[in-house]
C-alpha positions, 0 to 999 in steps of 0.5 A: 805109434800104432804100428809099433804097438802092434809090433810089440804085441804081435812079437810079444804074443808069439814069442811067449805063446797064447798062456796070457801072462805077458810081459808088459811092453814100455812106452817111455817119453823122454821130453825134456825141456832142454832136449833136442827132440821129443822121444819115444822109446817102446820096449817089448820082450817079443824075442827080438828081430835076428841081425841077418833081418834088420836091414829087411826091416825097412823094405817093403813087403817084408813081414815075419808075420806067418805066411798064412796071414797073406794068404787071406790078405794078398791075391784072394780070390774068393767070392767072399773077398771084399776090397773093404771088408771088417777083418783087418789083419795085426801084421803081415803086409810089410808096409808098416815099417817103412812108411812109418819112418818115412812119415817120421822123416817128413816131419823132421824126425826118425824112427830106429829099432834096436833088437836083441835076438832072443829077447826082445826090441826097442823102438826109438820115435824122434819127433822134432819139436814144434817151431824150429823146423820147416816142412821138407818140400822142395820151393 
């Protein structure tokens, strides 16, 4: 969940600049119930995700994050630099998508996005609810 706040608010802060009059982002839990599983819906206006990008989304080490964000991230060689220091950046390392799916998938859930370019994106969590699946190791 954290992962895609952070998304929804890093896009949402480049997208409409740094004047502070955002658009709110919507976090809406869809848990009735009758339903099958619990749902997380988190709504940005942060201009969106182009469709040549989506299936990009899930690799690992894809960020549309400015490249100088990586720079004092990755492969710094500074003798400033520490492996544990206090600044951690927003977004920019391209890991935070794809293990969160996989997070959701191990418990028995999923995590979608839909984006339309230009305007902003949706963000689907599907969490099974407790007690009608088992953990999907192999016996």
């Amino acid at each position: 969940m954290l992962e895609l706040l952070k998304n929804s608010m890093r896009a949402t802060v480049d997208w409409h600049g740094e004047s502070g009059d955002f658009p709110k982002i919507k976090v809406i839990i869809a848990d009735g119930s009758s339903n099958e599983d619990v749902v997380i819906k988190i709504a940005d206006q942060g201009g969106g995700i182009g469709r040549s990008n989506m299936t990009k989304i899930w690799s690992y080490l894809f960020t549309t994050a400015d490249p100088a964000i990586q720079e004092g991230m990755v492969g710094s060689n500074s003798a400033l630099s520490v492996d544990h220091g206090i600044d951690s950046p927003l977004a920019g390392l391209g890991y935070g998508l794809p293990i969160s799916r996989s997070y959701c998938r191990y418990f028995g859930g999923d995590l979608s996005i839909m984006s339309m370019e230009g305007y902003g994106t949706d963000a689907f969590v599907y969490l099974t609810r407790l007690g009608n699946r088992r953990e999907p190791v192999p016996i």
